[in-house]
C-alpha positions in Angstrom: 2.8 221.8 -77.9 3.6 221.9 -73.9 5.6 223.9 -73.1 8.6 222.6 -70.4 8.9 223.6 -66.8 10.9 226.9 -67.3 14.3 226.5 -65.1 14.8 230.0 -62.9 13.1 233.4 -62.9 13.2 236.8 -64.7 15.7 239.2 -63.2 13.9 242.5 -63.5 16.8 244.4 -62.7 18.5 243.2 -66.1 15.6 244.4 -68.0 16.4 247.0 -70.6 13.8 248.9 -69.6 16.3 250.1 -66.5 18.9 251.4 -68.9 16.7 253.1 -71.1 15.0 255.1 -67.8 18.8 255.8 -66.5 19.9 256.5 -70.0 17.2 259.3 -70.5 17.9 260.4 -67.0 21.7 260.7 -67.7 20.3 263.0 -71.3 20.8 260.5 -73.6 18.6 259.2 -76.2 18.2 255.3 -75.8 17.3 253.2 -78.5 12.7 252.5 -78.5 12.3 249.0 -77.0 9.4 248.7 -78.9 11.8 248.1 -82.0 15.1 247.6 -80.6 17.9 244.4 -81.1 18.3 242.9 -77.4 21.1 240.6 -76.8 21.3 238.6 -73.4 24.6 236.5 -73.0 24.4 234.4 -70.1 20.3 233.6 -70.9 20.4 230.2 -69.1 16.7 228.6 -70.1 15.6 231.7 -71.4 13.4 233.4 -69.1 14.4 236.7 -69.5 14.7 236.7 -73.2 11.4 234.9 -73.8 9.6 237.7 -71.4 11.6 240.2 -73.5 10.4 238.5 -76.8 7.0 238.2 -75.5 6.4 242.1 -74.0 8.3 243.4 -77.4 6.7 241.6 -80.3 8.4 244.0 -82.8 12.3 243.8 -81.0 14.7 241.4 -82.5 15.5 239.7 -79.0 18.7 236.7 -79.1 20.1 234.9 -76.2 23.3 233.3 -75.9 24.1 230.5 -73.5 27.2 228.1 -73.0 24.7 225.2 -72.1 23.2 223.5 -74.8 20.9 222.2 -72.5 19.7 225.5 -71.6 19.4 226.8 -74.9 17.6 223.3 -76.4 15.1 224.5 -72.9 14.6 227.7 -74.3 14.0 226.7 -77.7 11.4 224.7 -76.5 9.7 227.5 -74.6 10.2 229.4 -77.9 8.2 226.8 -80.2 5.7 226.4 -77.3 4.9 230.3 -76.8 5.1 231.1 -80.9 7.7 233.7 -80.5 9.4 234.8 -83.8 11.2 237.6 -82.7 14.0 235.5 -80.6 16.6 233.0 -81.8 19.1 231.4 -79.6 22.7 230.4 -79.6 24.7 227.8 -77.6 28.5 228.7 -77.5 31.1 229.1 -75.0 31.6 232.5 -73.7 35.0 233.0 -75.5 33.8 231.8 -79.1 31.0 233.8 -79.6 29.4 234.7 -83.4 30.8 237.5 -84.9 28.1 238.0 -87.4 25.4 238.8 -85.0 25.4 242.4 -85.7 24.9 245.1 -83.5 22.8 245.4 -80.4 20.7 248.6 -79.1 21.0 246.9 -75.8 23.7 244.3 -74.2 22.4 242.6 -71.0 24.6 240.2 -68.7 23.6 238.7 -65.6 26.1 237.7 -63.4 27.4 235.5 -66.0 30.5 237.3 -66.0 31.0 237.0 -62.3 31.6 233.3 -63.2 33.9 233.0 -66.1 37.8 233.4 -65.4 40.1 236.3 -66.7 40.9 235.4 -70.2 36.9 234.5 -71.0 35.5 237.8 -69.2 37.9 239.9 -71.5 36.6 238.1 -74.2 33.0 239.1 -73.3 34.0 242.6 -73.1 35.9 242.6 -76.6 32.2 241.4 -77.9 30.4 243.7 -76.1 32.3 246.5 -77.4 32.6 245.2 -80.9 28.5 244.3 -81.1 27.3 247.4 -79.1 25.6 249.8 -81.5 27.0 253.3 -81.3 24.4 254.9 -79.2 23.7 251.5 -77.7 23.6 250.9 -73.5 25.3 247.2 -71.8 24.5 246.1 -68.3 26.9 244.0 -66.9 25.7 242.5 -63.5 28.5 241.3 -61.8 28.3 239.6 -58.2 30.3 241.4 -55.9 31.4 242.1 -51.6 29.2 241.6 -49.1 26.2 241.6 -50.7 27.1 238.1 -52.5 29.4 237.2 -49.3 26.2 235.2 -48.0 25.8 233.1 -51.6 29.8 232.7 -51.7 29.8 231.6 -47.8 27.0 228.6 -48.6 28.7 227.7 -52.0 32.0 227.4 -49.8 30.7 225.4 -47.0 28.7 222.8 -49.8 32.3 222.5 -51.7 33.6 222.2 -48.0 31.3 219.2 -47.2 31.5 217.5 -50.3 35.6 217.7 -50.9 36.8 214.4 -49.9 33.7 212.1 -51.9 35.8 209.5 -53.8 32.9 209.9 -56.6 31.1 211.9 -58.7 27.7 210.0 -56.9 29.0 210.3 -53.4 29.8 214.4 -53.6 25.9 214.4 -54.9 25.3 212.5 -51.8 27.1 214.9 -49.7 26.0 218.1 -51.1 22.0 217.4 -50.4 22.5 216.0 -47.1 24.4 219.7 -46.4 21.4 221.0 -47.6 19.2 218.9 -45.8 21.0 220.1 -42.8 20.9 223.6 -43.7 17.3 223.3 -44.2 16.5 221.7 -40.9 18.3 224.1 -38.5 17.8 227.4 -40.2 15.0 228.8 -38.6 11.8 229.4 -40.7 11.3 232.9 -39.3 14.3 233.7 -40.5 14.1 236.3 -43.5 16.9 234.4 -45.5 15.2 231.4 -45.4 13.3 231.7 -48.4 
């Protein structure tokens, strides 16, 4: 089996690796990644949890993503690789199983950044209900001014595109933004990439 075009990149810095280094650091006694339950919510196409799934052969790795689409992606990946230590889930943020047990470690990456009030408490009630008792969450949350330059574009695209009369014309108007973007900015430019 092929396996698809994976859809993003791994996020190193939401690796459980880093809470079990500051954990120790901090005197406590994290949980052996070797053996541990991982739980991503926010996992998108499954990037992180497949690399997680594929350096830990012997954790119990599960991702949870709102997008079916993303989650049918990383299923495929799944199949393709012959990973039996991950399963995925496709729910909305504010539904999510409540038989999934408890995790040694909780990741979220910048997944609640994006959801409004009423779903982000709900992700913290499950993160403290599924949290093992000497387990560790990371909770990666977009914030002022280092995300100012990603809010600013994402602003000025919803800026160009705010008077299209259709759902094909604010398409239209969004890439040629970024075509303009992409022709001025100049390729020296550190940002650029």
């Amino acid at each position: 089996v092929a396996a698809p075009a994976f859809l993003g990149h791994t996020t190193p810095q939401a690796f459980p690796e880093k809470m079990a280094v500051l954990a120790a650091l901090y005197g406590f006694e994290p949980a052996s990644l070797q053996t541990a339950r991982v739980l991503e919510i926010g996992c998108g196409t499954g990037v992180n949890t497949i690399a997680l799934a594929e350096t830990y052969k012997d954790a119990n790795i599960v991702g949870i993503d709102s997008l079916p689409a993303n989650i049918e992606n990383a299923e495929k990946h799944q199949k393709a690789l012959g990973l039996k230590n991950v399963i995925f889930h496709s729910c909305p943020y504010d539904k999510m199983e409540s038989d999934l047990g408890t995790f040694d470690y909780i990741v979220i990456n910048d997944t609640y950044a994006r959801q409004d009030n009423d779903t982000q408490q709900s992700i913290l009630s499950f993160v403290k209900k599924h949290l093992a008792p000497k387990g560790f969450a990371c909770i990666s949350y977009s914030t002022m001014p280092g995300w100012q330059m990603q809010k600013s574009f994402t602003d000025m695209l919803h800026i160009h595109a705010q008077n299209a009369q259709t759902p094909e014309e604010k398409i239209q108007r969004t890439l040629q933004f970024i075509e303009l973007m992409h022709e001025t900015l100049d390729k020296k430019n550190p940002l650029y990439d």
